[in-house]
C-alpha positions as CSV (number, residue, x, y, z in Angstrom):
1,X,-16.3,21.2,6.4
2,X,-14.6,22.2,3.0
3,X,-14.7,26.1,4.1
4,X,-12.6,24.7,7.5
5,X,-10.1,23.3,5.4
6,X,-9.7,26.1,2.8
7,X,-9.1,28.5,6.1
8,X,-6.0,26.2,7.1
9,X,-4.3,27.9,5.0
10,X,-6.1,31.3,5.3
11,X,-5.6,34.0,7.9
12,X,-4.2,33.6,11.2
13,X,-7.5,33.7,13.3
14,X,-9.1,31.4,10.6
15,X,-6.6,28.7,10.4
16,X,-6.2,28.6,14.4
17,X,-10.0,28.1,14.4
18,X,-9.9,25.3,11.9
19,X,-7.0,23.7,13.7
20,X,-8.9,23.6,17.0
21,X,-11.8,21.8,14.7
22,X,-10.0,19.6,13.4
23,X,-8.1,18.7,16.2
24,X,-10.2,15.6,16.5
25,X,-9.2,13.6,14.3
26,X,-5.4,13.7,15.4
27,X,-2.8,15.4,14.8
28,X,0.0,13.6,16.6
29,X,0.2,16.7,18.7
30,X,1.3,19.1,15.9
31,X,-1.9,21.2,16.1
32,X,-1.5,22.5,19.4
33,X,1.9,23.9,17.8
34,X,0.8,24.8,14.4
35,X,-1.6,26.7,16.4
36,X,0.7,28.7,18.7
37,X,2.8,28.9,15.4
38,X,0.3,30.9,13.7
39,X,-0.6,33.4,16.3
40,X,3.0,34.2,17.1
41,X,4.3,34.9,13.5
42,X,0.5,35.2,11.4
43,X,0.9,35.7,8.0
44,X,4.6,34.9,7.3
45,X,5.1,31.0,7.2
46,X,8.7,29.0,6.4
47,X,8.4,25.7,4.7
48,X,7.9,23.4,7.1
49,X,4.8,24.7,8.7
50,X,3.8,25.8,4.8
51,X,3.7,22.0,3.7
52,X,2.4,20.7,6.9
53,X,-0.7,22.7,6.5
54,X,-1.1,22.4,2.7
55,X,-0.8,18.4,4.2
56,X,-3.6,18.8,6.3
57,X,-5.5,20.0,3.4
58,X,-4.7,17.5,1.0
59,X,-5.7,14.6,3.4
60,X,-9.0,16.0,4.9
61,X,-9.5,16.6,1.0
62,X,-9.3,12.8,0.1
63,X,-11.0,11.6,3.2
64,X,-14.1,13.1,2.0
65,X,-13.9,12.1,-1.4
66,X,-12.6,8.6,-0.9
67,X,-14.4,7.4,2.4
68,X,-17.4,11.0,2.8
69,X,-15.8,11.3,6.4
70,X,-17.4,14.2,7.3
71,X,-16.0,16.1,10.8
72,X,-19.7,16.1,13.2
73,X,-18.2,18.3,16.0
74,X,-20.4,16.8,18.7
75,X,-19.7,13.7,18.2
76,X,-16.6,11.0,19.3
77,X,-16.0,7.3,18.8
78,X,-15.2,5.6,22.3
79,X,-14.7,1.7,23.2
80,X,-17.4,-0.1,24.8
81,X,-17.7,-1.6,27.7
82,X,-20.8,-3.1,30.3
83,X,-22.4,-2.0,33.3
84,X,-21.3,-4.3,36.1
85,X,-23.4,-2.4,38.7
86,X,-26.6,-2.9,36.8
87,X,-27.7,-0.1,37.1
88,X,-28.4,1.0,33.6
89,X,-32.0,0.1,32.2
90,X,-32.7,-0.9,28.2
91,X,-32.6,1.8,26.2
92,X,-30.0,3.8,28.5
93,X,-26.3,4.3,28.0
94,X,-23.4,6.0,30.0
95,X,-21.2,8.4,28.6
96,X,-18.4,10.5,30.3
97,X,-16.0,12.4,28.0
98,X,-12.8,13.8,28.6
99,X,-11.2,15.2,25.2
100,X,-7.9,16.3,26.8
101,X,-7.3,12.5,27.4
102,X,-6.3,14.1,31.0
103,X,-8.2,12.1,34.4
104,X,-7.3,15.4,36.4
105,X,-9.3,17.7,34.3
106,X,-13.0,18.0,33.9
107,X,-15.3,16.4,32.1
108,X,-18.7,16.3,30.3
109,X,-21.6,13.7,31.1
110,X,-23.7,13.5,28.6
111,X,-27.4,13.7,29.4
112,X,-30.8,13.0,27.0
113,X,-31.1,11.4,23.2
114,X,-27.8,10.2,22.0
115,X,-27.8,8.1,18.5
116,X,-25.3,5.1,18.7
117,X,-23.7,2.7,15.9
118,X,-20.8,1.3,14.7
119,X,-18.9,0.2,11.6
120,X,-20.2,-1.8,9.5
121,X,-23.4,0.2,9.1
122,X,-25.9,-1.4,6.3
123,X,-29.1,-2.2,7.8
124,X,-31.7,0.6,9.1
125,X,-32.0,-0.7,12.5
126,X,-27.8,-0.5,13.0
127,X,-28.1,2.6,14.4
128,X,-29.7,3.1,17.5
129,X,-31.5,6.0,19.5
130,X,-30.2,5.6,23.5
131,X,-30.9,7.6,26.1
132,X,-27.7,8.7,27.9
133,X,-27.8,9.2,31.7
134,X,-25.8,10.4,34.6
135,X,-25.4,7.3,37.2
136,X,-23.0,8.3,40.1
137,X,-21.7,4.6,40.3
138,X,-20.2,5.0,36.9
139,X,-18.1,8.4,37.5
140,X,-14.5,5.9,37.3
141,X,-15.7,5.3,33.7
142,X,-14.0,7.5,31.4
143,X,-14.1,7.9,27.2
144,X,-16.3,4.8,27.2
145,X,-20.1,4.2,26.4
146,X,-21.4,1.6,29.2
147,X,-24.3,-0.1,27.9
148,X,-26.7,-2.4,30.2
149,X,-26.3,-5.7,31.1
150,X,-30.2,-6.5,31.6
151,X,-32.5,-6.2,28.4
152,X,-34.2,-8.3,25.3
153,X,-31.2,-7.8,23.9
154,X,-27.3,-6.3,24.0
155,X,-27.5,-2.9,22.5
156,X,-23.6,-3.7,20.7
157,X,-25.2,-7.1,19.2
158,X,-28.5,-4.7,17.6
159,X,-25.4,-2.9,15.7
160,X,-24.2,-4.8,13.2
161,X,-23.5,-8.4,15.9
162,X,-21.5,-6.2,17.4
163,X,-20.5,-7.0,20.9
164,X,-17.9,-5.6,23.6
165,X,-14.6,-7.2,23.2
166,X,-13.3,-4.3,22.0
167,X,-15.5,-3.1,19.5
168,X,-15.1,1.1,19.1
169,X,-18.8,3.0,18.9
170,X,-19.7,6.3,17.2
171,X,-21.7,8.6,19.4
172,X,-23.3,11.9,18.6
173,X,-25.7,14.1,20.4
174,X,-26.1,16.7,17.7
175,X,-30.0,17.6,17.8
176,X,-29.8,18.1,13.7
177,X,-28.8,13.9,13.7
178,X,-31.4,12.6,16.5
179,X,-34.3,10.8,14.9
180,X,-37.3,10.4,17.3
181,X,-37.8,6.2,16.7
182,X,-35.4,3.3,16.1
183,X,-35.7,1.1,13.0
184,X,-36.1,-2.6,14.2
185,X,-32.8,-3.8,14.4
186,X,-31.6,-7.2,12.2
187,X,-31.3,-10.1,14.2
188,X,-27.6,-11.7,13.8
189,X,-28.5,-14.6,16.1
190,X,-30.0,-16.2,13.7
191,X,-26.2,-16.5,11.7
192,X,-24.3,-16.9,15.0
193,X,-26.7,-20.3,15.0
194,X,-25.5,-21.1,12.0
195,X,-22.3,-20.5,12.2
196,X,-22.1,-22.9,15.7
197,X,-23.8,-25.7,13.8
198,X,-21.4,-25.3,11.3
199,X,-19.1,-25.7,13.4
200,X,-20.6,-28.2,15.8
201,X,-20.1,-30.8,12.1
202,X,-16.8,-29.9,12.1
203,X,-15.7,-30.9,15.7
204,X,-15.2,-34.8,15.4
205,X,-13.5,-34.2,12.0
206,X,-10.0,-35.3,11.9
207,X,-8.7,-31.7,10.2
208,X,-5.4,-32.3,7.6
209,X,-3.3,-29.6,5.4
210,X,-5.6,-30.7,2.6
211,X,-9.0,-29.3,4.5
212,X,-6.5,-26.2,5.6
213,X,-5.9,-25.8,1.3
214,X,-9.8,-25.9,0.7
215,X,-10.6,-23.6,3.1
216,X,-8.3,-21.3,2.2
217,X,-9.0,-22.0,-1.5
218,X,-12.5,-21.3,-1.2
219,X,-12.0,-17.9,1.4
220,X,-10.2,-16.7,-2.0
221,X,-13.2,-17.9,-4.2
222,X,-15.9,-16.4,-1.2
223,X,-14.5,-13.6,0.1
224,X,-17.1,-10.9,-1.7
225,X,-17.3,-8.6,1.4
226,X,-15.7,-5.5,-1.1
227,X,-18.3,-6.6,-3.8
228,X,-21.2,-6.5,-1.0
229,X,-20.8,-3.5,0.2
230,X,-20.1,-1.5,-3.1
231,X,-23.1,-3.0,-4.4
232,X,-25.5,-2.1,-1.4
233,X,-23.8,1.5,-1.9
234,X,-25.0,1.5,-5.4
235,X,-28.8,0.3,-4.6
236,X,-29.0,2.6,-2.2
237,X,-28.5,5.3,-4.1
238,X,-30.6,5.1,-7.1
239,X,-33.4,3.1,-5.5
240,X,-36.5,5.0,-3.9
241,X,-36.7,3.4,-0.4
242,X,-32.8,3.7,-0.5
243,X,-31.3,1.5,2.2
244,X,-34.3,0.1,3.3
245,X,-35.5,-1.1,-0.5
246,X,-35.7,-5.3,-0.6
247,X,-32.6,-5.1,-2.4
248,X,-30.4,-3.3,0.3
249,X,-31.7,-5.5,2.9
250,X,-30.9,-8.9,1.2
251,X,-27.3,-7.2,0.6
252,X,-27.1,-6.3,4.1
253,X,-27.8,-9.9,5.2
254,X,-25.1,-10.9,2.9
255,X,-22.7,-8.4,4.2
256,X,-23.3,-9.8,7.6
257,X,-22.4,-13.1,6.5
258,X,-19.6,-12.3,4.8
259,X,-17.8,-10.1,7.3
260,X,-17.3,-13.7,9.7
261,X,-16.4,-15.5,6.7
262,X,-12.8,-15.8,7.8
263,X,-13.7,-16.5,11.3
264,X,-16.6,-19.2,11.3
265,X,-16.4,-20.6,7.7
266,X,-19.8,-19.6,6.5
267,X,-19.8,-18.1,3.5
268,X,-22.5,-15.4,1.7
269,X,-24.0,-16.9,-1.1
270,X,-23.6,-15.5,-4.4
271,X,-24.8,-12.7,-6.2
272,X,-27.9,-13.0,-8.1
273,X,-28.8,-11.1,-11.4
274,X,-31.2,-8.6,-9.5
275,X,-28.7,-7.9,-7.2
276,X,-26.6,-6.6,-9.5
277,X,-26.3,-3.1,-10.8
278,X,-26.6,-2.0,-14.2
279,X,-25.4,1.2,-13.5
280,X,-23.5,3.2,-10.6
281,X,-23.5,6.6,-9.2
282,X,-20.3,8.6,-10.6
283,X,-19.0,9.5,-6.6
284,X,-17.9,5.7,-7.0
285,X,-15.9,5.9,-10.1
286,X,-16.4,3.1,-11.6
287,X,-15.2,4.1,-14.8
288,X,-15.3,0.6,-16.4
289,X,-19.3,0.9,-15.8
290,X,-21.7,2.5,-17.3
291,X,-22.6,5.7,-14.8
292,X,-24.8,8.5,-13.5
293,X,-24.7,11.4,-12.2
294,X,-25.9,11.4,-8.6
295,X,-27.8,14.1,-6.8
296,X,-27.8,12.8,-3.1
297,X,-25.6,13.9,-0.8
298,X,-23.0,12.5,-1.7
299,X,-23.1,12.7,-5.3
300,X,-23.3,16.8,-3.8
301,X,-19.9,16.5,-1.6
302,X,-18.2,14.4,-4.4
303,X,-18.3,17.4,-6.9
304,X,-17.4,19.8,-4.7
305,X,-14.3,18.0,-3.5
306,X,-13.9,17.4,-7.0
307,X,-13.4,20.7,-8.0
308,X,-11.0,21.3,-4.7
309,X,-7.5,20.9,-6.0
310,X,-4.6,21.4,-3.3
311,X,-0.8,21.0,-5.0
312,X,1.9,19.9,-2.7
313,X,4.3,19.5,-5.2
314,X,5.0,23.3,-5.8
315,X,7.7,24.5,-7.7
316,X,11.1,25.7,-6.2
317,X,10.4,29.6,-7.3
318,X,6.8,29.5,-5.4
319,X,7.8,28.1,-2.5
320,X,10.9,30.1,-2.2
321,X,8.7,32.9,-3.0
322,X,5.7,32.5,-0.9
323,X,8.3,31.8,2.6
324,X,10.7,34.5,1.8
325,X,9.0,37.1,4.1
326,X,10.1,34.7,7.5
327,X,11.7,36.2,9.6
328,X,14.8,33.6,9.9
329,X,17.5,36.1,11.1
330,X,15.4,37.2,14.6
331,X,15.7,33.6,15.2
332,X,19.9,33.5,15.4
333,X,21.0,34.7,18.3
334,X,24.8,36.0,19.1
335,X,27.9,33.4,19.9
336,X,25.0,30.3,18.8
337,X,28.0,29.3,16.4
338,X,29.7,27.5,19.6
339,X,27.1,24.5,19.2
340,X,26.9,24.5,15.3
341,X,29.2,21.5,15.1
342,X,27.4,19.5,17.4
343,X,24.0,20.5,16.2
344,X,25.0,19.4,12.9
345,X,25.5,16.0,13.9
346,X,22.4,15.7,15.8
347,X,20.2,17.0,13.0
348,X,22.0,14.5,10.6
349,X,21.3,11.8,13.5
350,X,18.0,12.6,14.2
351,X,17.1,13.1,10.0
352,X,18.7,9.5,9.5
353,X,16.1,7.8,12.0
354,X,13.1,9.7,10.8
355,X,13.3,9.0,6.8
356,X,14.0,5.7,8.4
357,X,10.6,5.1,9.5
358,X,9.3,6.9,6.1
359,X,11.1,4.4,4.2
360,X,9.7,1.3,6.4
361,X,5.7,2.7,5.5
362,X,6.6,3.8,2.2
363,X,5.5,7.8,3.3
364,X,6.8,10.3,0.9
365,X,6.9,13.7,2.9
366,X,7.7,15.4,6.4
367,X,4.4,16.4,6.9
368,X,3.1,13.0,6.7
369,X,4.9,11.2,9.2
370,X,4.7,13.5,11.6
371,X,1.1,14.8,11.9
372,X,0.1,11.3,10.8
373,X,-2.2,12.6,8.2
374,X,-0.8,9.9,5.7
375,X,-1.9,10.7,1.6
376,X,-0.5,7.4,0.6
377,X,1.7,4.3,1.7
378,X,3.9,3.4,-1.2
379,X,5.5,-0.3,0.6
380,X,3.7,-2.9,-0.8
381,X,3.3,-4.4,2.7
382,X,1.4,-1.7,4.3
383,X,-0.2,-0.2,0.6
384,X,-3.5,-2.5,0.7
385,X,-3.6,-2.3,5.1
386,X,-7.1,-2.6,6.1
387,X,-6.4,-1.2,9.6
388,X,-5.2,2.3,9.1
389,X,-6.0,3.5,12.2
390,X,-3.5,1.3,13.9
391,X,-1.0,1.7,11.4
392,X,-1.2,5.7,12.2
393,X,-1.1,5.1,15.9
394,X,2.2,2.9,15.0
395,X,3.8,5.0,12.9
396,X,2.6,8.0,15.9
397,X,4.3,6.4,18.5
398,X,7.5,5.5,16.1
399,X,7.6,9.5,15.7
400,X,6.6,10.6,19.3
401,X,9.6,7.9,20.6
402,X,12.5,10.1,18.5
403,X,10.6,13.8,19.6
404,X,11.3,13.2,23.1
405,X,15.0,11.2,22.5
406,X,16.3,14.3,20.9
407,X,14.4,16.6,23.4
408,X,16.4,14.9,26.0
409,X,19.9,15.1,24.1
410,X,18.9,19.1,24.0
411,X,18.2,19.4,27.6
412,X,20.6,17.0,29.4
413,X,23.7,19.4,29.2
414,X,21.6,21.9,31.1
415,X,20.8,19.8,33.9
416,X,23.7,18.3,34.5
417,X,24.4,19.9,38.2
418,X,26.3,18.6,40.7
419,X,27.4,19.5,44.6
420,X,31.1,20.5,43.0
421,X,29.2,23.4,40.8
422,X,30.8,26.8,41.7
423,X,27.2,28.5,41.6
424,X,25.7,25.7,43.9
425,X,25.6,26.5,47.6
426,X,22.4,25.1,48.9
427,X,21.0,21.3,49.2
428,X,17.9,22.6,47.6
429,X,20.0,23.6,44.2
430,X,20.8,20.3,43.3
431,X,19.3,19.6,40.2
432,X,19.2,15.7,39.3
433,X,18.5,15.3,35.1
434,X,16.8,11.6,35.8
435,X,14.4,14.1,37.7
436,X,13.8,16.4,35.4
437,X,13.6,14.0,32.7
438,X,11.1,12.3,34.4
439,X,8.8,15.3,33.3
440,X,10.4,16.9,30.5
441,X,7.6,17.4,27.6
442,X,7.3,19.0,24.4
443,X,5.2,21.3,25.8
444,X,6.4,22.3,29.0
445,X,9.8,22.8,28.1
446,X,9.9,26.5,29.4
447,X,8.2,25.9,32.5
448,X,10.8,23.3,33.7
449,X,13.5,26.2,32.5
450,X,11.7,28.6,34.4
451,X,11.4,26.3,37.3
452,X,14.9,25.4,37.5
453,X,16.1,28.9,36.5
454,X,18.7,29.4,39.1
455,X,20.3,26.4,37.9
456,X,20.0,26.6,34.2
457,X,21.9,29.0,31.8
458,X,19.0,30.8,29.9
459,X,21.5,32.5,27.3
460,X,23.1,28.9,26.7
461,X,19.6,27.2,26.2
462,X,19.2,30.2,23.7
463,X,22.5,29.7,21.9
464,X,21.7,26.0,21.7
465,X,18.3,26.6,20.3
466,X,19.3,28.9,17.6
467,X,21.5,26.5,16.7
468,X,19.2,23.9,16.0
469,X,17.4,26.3,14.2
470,X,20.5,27.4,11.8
471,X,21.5,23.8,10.7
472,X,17.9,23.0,9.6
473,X,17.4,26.2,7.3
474,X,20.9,27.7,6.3
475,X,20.0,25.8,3.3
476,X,16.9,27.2,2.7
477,X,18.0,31.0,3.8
478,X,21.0,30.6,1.3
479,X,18.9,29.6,-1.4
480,X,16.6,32.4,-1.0
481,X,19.4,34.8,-0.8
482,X,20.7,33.7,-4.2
483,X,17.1,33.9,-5.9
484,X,16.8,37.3,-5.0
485,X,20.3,38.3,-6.6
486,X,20.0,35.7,-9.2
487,X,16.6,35.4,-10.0
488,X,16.9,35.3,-13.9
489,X,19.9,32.4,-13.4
490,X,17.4,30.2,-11.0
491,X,14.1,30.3,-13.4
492,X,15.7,28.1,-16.0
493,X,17.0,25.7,-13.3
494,X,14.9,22.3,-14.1
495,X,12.5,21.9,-11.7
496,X,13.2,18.3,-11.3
497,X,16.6,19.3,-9.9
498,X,15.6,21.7,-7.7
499,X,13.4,19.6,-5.8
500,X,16.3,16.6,-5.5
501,X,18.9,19.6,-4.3
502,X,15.4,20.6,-1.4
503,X,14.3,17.5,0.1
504,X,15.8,18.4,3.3
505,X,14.0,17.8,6.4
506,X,12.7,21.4,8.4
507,X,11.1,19.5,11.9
508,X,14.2,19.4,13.9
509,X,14.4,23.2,14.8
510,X,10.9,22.6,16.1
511,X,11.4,20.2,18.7
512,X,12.6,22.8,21.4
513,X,9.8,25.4,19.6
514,X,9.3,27.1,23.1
515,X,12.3,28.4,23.2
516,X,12.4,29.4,19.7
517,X,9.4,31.3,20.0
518,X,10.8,32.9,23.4
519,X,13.8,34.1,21.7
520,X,11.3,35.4,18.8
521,X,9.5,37.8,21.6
522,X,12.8,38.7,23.0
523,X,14.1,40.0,19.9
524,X,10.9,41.4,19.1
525,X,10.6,43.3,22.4
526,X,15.2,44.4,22.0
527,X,14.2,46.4,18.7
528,X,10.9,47.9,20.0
529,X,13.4,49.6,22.6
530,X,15.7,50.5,20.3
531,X,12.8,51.9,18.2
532,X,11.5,54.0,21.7
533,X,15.0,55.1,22.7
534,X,15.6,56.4,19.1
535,X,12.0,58.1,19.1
536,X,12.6,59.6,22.6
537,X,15.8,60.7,21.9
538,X,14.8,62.2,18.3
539,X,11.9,64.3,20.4
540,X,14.7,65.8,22.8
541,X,16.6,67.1,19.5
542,X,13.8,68.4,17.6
543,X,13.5,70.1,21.4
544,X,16.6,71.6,21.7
């Protein structure tokens, strides 16, 4: 995984391949355009797309150190959900995947030895070998694992107690992970008992704020679950029989227990002296403790990570220098000065509403809030948030909300045809925006221009575009202007201050980036003309 994320910032071919990877853990949609990005301008990169891949890096780079999530291509985590024809046997699940989240395009069934678990994983028996089938009945069912309704006992409650109100599953069918028999799973009924007897004392007891303040007082005093698992980590490690030693059993039991806490008031008793560790790998970093230095697999990852440094916080001079080869000017088009004024506005509009939302998490760059790859929340409130997957689908939709608001205030002048038009003399040319609107995407922005193109003003949409483009990096192409005829003068500007005078935002040029890119190959394909009309008429000379 570490050689996919150095090529995100390698050749073209390499760092298209990586994105396509990669694409599974999100994106927020900007891979599909980094992608497109890379293969229309290869090598030469401007700042934005620069510091969203150098982003990308950076935070697959602390996933694997902090949390080893390591990228297993076939593999996917779906919700689950049960078999109400009863058709599945023990043992058997049903997958159908679609990775396009589309119902109209095709999808894979997955057929033969599939290994199934979900988080928390500590005991051996947690993760389960299932056979995945085809059953006809279940074709409606979509990125979900069915699981059987007849057996001993519910696969989700074998994992961990799990069970199907809206518990998410890992799946993965790569041959290299499939072991040939299951462990014997833990059995959690035996604390769900527990837990309703508990409970069951409790029911005729006349509650008051004062039971509210114990409970509460002694969730504090219980609540070991961080403790639990660190510790079972630890064991498991440096002990022979790893997670199944006595030790990491015993813990697992614990963890159980303490995972409900909050929910059924049964607490995990304490920590005894032999389940205590004297000593910790060093992947942990437990620097207060004394350590070793592990050789498992993670102990492996850790210090290669380790020695994987990715700086986002470049100096002015290097970035200047390493996005001074972009070619800005093809991107400004002729008579694209008539919409500077309002495009100015806009892109102060639309800047003002997204550093709002980066204030609100506490998210320091661009790159962040938009892909979703998030280093670091600096709010207090969301800093310590358990959930971070729904806090990035949050902050997702937040971002996704302003894209297609501003896409709309790009396109809405175009549409806006009525029967009075001059150039409209047919029923059938009417164009209504509400309509177009209705299927106006980031991605398809072309095809609707195309579509309507006896309606639209190509040259305008150009104009506009370019633009857009202008007010986001006049900045940025002045500055690099100056360095190179005042390069002396800018090396002993302070560093500090030339990153406050460059904290401008680059992602608004990008939101109409099929037209940019269309007025990229046009310009392209105007001087290779010029270059064959020049060549051509150069031969006729050297003829005559």
């Amino acid at each position: 995984m570490l050689d996919q994320i150095d090529n995100l910032t390698g050749p073209s071919d390499n760092a298209c391949n990586a994105l396509r990877e990669l694409n599974e853990f999100g994106g927020n949609g900007w891979n599909e355009f980094l992608i497109k990005y890379l293969k229309k301008f290869q090598i030469y990169k401007e700042p934005f797309v620069r510091q969203m891949l150098l982003n990308y890096q950076a935070f697959f780079v602390k996933e694997l150190r902090t949390k080893s999530r390591i990228f297993v291509k076939q593999s996917c985590c779906l919700l689950g959900v049960i078999d109400e024809t009863r058709t599945l046997r023990y043992g058997q699940v049903f997958i159908q995947i679609n990775k396009n989240d589309q119902l109209t395009d095709s999808t894979d069934i997955l057929q033969g030895p599939v290994i199934v678990t979900r988080n928390p994983c500590f005991h051996p028996g947690d993760i389960r070998r299932l056979e995945a089938v085809d059953v006809l009945s279940l074709h409606g069912l979509i990125n979900v694992i069915v699981f059987p309704i007849d057996g001993p006992r519910p696969h989700p409650e074998e994992m961990s107690g799990g069970d199907l109100d809206g518990d998410i599953f890992w799946i993965s069918n790569d041959p290299q992970l499939i072991f040939q028999t299951n462990e014997e799973p833990f059995d959690y009924h035996d604390q769900a008992v527990e837990a309703e007897k508990e409970a069951q004392m409790n029911m005729d007891k006349q509650l008051t704020i004062n039971d509210v303040c114990h409970f509460f007082a002694e969730y504090i005093e219980a609540d070991n679950l961080g403790i639990v698992a660190n510790t079972h980590m630890a064991f498991a490690d440096q002990l022979n029989d790893g997670c199944k030693s006595e030790q990491c059993l015993k813990l697992a039991r614990m963890h159980s227990v303490a995972v409900d806490f909050a929910k059924n008031g049964v607490s995990a008793p304490r920590l005894t002296s032999d389940l205590r560790p004297r000593i910790y790998p060093h992947y942990m970093e437990k620097n207060d403790k004394p350590q070793y230095h592990s050789t498992t697999v993670l102990g492996q990852l850790f210090d290669q990570v380790e020695s994987y440094k990715i700086c986002l916080n470049e100096d002015l001079n290097k970035q200047i220098s390493e996005t001074s080869s972009f070619p800005y000017i093809k991107l400004i088009v002729d008579e694209s000065n008539h919409y500077i004024k309002e495009a100015d506005l806009t892109k102060a509009s639309y800047d003002r509403e997204l550093k709002r939302i980066m204030r609100q998490y506490g998210i320091k760059s661009e790159a962040e809030v938009l892909s979703g790859y998030i280093l670091k929340f600096t709010t207090k409130q969301y800093a310590k948030q358990a959930k971070l997957f729904e806090l990035r689908s949050e902050i997702s939709h937040a971002v996704k909300t302003i894209r297609e608001k501003y896409l709309r205030l790009f396109w809405e002048e175009f549409y806006q045809i009525t029967k009075d038009d001059e150039n409209t003399n047919q029923e059938n040319d009417i164009v209504i925006w509400k309509e177009v609107a209705k299927h106006l995407k980031w991605k398809n922005q072309l095809d609707l221009l195309e579509f309507y193109k006896n309606n639209v003003n190509r040259n305008e949409v150009y104009k506009k575009a370019s633009a857009w483009f202008l007010v986001t990096y006049k900045s940025w192409i002045q500055l690099i202007k100056q360095t190179k005829q005042k390069a002396k003068k800018l090396k002993n500007i302070n560093n500090n201050q030339q990153q406050q005078h460059f904290r401008g935002l680059f992602s608004f040029a990008w939101l109409v980036y099929p037209v940019i890119f269309q007025i990229f190959d046009e310009q392209n394909n105007l001087v290779k003309e010029a270059k064959r009309k020049q060549s051509k008429n150069k031969k006729q000379q050297q003829k005559k």
